[in-house]
C-alpha positions in Angstrom: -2.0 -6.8 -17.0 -4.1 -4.8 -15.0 -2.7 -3.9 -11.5 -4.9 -3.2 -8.1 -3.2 -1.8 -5.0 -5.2 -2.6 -1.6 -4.6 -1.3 1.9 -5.0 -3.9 4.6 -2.5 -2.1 7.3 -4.1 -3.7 10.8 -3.8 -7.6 12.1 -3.9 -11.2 10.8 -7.6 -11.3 11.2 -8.9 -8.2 9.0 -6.5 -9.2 6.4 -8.2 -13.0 6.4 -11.4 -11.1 5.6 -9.8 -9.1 2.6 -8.2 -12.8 1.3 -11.6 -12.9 0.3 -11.7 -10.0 -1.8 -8.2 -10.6 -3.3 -9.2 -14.5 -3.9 -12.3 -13.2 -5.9 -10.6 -10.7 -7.9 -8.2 -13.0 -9.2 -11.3 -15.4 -10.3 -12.7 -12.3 -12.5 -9.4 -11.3 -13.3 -6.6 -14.1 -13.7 -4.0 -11.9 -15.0 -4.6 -9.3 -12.4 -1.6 -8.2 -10.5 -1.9 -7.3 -6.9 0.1 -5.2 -4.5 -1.5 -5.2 -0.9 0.0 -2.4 1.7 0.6 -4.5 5.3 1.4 -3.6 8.6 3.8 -5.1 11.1 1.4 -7.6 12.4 0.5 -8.7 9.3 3.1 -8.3 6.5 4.8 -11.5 7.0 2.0 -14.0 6.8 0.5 -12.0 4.0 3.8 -13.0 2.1 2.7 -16.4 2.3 -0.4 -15.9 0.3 -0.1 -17.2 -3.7 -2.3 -14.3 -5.4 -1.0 -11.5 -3.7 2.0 -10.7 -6.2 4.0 -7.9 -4.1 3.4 -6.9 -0.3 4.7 -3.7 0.9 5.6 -3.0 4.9 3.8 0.4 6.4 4.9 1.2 9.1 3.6 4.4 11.1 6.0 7.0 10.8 6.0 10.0 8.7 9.0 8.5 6.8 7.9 5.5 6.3 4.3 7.7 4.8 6.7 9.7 2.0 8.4 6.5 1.1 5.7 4.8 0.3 4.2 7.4 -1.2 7.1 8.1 -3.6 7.3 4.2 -4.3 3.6 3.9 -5.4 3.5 7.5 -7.3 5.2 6.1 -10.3 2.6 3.3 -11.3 -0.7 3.2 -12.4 -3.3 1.0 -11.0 -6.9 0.1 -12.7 -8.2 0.2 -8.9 -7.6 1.1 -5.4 -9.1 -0.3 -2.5 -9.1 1.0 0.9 -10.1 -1.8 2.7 -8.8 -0.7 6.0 -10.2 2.0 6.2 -7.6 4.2 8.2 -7.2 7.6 7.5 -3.4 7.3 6.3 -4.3 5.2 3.8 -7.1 7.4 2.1 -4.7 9.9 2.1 -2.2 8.5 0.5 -4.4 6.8 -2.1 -5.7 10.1 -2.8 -2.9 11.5 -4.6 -2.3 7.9 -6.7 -2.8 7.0 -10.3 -5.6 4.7 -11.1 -8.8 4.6 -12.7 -10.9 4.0 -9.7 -10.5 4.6 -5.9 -12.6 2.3 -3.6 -13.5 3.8 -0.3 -15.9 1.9 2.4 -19.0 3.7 3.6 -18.9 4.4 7.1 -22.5 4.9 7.6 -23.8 2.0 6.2 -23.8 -1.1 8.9 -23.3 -4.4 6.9 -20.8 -7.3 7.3 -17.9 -7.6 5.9 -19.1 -10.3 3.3 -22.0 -7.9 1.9 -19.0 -5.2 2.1 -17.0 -7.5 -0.2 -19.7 -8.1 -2.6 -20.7 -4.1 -2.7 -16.8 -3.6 -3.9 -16.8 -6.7 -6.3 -20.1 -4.8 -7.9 -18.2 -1.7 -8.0 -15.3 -3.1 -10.3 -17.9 -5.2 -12.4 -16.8 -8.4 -10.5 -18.8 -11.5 -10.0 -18.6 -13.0 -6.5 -18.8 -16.7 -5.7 -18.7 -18.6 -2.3 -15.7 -20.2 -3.9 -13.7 -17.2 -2.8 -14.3 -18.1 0.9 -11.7 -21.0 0.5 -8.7 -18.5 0.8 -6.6 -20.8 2.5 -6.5 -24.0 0.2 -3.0 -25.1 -1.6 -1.2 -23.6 1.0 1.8 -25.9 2.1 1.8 -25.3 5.7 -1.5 -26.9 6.2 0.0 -30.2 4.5 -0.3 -32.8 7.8 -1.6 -36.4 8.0 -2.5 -36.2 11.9 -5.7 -37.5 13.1 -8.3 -35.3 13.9 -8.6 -33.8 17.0 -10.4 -31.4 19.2 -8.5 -28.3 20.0 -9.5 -25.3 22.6 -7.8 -22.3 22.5 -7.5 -21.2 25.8 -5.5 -17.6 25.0 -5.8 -14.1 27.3 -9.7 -13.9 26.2 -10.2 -16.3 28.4 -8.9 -14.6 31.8 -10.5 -11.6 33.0 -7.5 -9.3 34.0 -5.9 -9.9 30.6 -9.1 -9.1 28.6 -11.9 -6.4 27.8 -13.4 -5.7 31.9 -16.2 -4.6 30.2 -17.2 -8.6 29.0 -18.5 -11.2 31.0 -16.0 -13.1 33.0 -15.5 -16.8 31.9 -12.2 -17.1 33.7 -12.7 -20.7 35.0 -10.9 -22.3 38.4 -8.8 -25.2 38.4 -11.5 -27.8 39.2 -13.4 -26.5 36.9 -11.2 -26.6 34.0 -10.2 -30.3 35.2 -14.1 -31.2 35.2 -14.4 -29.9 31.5 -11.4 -31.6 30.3 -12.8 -35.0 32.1 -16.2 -34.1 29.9 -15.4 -33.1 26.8 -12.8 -36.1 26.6 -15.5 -38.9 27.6 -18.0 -37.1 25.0 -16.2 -37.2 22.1 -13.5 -40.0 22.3 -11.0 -37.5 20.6 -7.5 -36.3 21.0 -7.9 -32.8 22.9 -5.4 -30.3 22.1 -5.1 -26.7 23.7 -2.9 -24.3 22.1 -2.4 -20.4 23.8 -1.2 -17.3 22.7 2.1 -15.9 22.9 2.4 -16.7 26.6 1.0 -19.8 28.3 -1.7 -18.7 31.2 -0.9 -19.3 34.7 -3.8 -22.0 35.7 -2.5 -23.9 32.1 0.8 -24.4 33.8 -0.4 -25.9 36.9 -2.6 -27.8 35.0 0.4 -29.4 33.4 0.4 -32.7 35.3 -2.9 -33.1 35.0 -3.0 -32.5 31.1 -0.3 -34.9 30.8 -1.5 -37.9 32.6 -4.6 -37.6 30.4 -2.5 -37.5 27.2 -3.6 -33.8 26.5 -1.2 -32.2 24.2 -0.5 -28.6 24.7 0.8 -26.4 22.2 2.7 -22.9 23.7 4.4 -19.7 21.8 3.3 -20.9 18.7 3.7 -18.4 15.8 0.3 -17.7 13.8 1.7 -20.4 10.7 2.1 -22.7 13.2 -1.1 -22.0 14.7 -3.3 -22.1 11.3 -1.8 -25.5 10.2 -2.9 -27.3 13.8 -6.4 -25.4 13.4 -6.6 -26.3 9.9 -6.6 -30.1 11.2 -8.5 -29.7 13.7 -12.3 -31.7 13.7 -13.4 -28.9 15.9 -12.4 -25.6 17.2 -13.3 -24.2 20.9 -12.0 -20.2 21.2 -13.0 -16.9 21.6 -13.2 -15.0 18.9 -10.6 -14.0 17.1 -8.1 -14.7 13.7 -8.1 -18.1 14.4 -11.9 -18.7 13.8 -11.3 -17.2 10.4 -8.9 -19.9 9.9 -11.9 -22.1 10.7 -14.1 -20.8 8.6 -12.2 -20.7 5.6 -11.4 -24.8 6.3 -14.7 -25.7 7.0 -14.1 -27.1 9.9 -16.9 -26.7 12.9 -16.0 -24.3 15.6 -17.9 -22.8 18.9 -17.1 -19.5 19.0 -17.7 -17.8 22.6 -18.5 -14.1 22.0 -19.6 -11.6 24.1 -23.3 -10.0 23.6 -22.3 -6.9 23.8 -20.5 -6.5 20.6 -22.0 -7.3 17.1 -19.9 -10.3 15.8 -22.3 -10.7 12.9 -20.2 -8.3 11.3 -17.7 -10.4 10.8 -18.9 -13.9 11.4 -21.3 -13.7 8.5 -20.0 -15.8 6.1 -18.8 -18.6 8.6 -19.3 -21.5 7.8 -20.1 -25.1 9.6 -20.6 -22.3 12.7 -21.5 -22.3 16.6 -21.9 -19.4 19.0 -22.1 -19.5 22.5 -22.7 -15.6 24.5 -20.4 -15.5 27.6 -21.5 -16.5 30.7 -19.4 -17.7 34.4 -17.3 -20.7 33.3 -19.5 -23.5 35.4 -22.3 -23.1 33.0 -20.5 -21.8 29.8 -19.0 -25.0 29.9 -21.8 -27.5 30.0 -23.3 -25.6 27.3 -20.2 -26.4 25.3 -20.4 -30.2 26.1 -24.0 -29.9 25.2 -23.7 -28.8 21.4 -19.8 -30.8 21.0 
């Protein structure tokens, strides 16, 4: 049994890119045993994941750093990976056993796929496109609901709650109304809006509105919760973030709305079944939606 340690200690999303490296070493290696080192944010949905065999918690203190340290001293692993890149984890994987230690380049600027394939390569690994279904025979995505539309209307989409520096999309009330009225008539669908953690102010007076019109909407939803309605979904409308990963890896059409400032190529290069939309003011970011729907 050959065992491979891997550092993934950020959020939901980078770890959903590094389920594709995990899901491809277990196809070139079936036996492979793998011990991923998670955060907070991350460690409990990682636990959910078949062919990750042991998850350990990091947390950022120095005791937390000698613990782990003193944990993973005594084993011997065939590789390391780095994939997060964080200084605390290249310097604990610097004094551990293995055969190889697998760093990312800095200076090179390539996606996260072509990463993934430059670290398969380094370990003799084959990579398929197989490997971007991470998120099939999971039991949470078990549902026999209809397909529906389903926006995700989170703090990206409000201008005081988000980066200053991006575009403001942050719609009014009539607005909204007038897209919800659209998008219905267009696609003769169930709509479904789901939100972060908290429910945005204009979505609660919106309530009576979204009601009469049989809108379901979904609030403090946990991220499982949130996967398995995405992973129903017949199309996804967000801003980008670990839910469009969840997309991706379904195959299930999404419009992401991105800002043009950043480069979401990076990570968006392997999506499949994808739309992107730059952001613009609300009044016309939304008929562009209704356009491509």
């Amino acid at each position: 049994m050959n065992r491979y340690l891997i550092f993934r200690t950020d959020r939901i999303g980078d770890f959903l890119i590094t389920a594709i490296l995990l899901k491809s070493i277990k196809k070139n290696d079936p036996s492979a045993h793998i011990t991923l080192i998670a955060s907070d944010k991350n460690f409990s949905y990682i636990e959910t994941f078949p062919y990750v065999n042991q998850v350990i918690k990091l947390e950022n203190t120095l005791l937390s750093k000698l613990l782990l340290f003193f944990k993973l001293i005594k084993v011997k692993y065939k590789n390391i990976i780095v994939h997060d890149n964080k200084k605390r984890s290249k310097l604990i994987s610097f004094f551990l056993k293995s055969k190889k230690k697998i760093y990312l380049d800095d200076t090179q600027n390539i996606s996260h796929i072509q990463t993934i394939k430059k670290i398969l390569l380094k370990m003799n690994f084959n990579y398929s496109n197989d490997s971007l279904n991470i998120l099939d025979h999971r039991k949470i995505n078990q549902s026999n609901d209809e397909k529906y539309i389903q926006l995700h209307f989170d703090e990206k989409w409000i201008f005081k709650d988000y980066i200053d520096k991006y575009i403001n999309i942050e719609p009014t009330e009539n607005e909204l109304i007038n897209f919800f009225v659209k998008l219905i008539k267009k696609n003769k669908k169930q709509l479904i809006i789901t939100t972060g953690f908290e429910l945005p102010k204009i979505m609660k007076n919106l309530k009576p509105f979204l009601a009469e019109n049989k809108v379901k909407i979904y609030e403090n939803l946990n991220f499982f919760e949130l996967e398995r309605i995405t992973s129903h979904s017949k199309l996804l409308i967000s801003c980008h973030g670990a839910i469009s990963h969840v997309a991706a890896a379904n195959n299930i059409r999404q419009i992401d709305v991105i800002d043009k400032s950043y480069n979401y190529a990076k990570w968006t290069d392997h999506f499949r079944n994808y739309n992107y939309l730059h952001r613009v003011v609300f009044k016309e970011l939304s008929q562009k939606i209704i356009e491509i729907v």
